[in-house]
N, C-alpha and C positions, 0 to 999 in steps of 0.2 A: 504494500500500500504506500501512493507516496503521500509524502506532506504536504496538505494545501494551505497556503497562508490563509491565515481569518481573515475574513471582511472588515474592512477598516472602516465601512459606517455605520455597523452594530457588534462586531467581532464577535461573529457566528463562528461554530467554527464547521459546520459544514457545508463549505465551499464546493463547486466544481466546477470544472472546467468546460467550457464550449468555446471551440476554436482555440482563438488565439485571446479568448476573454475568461476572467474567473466571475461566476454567478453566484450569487448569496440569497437561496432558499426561501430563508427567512425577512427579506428585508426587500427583495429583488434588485440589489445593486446591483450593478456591472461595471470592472475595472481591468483594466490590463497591468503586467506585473513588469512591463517596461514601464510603464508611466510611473508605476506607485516608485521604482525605482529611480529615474528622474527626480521626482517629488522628494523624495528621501536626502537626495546626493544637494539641489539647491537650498535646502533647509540646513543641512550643514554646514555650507558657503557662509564665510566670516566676510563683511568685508567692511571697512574702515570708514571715519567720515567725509571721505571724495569718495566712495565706488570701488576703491579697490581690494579684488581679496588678499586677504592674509593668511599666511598658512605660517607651522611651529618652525622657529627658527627665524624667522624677520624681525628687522629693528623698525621700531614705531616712534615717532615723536609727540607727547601730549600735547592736542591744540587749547585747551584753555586750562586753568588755575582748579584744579582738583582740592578740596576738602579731604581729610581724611581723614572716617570716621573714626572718632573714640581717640581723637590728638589733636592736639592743635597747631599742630604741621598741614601745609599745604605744599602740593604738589606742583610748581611752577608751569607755565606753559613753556615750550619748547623742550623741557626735561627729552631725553633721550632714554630708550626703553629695549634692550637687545634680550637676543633669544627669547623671544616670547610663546608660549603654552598653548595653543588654542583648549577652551573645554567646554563644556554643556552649561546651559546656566542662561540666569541674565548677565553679570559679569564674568564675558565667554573669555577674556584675555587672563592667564595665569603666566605672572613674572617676578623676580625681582629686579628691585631698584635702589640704585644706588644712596646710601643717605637713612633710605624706611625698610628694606629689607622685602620680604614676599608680600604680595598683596595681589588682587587681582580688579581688573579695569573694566570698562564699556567699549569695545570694540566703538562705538559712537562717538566717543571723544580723543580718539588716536587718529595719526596717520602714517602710513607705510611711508619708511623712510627709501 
């Protein structure tokens, strides 16, 4: 038997197949598993505040005056930010920096250097 992914708009899980589409029984979606894959791969796309993506290992520069919580240090604009982390989250950037140690950012307010 093989594995059929669950239906991603009720996660049935019995799925099958017709054609080149998955059909969900229960809900009567229709998806294709190029797409859902597509879908999967631009959602993980990091990308900075001009457009560009980021991937681990790029240096970023902060474009304005970051706060940071729980100090009353502030993050300078222009601060420069190497080897950076990409990870899940609202603050997808994990790095350290020079001065405050590990901390992690908003891909939003960086730029690929």
């Amino acid at each position: 038997m093989s594995n059929l992914p669950n239906c991603p708009k009720c996660n049935s899980q019995y799925t099958y197949e017709d054609g080149h589409l998955f059909v969900c029984p229960e809900c009567a979606h229709e998806w294709s598993l190029t797409a859902e894959e597509e879908h999967a791969e631009e959602q993980r796309m990091i990308k900075d505040a001009n457009g560009n993506v980021l991937n681990d290992g790029d240096t970023v520069s902060v474009i304005k005056d970051l706060k940071v919580k729980g100090s009353s240090s502030v993050i300078k604009i222009g601060t420069k930010v190497k080897n950076i982390r990409l990870i899940e989250g609202d603050h997808d950037i994990d790095c350290k920096i020079d001065g405050f140690g590990a901390m992690q950012l908003k891909s939003e307010f960086v730029k690929k250097i």
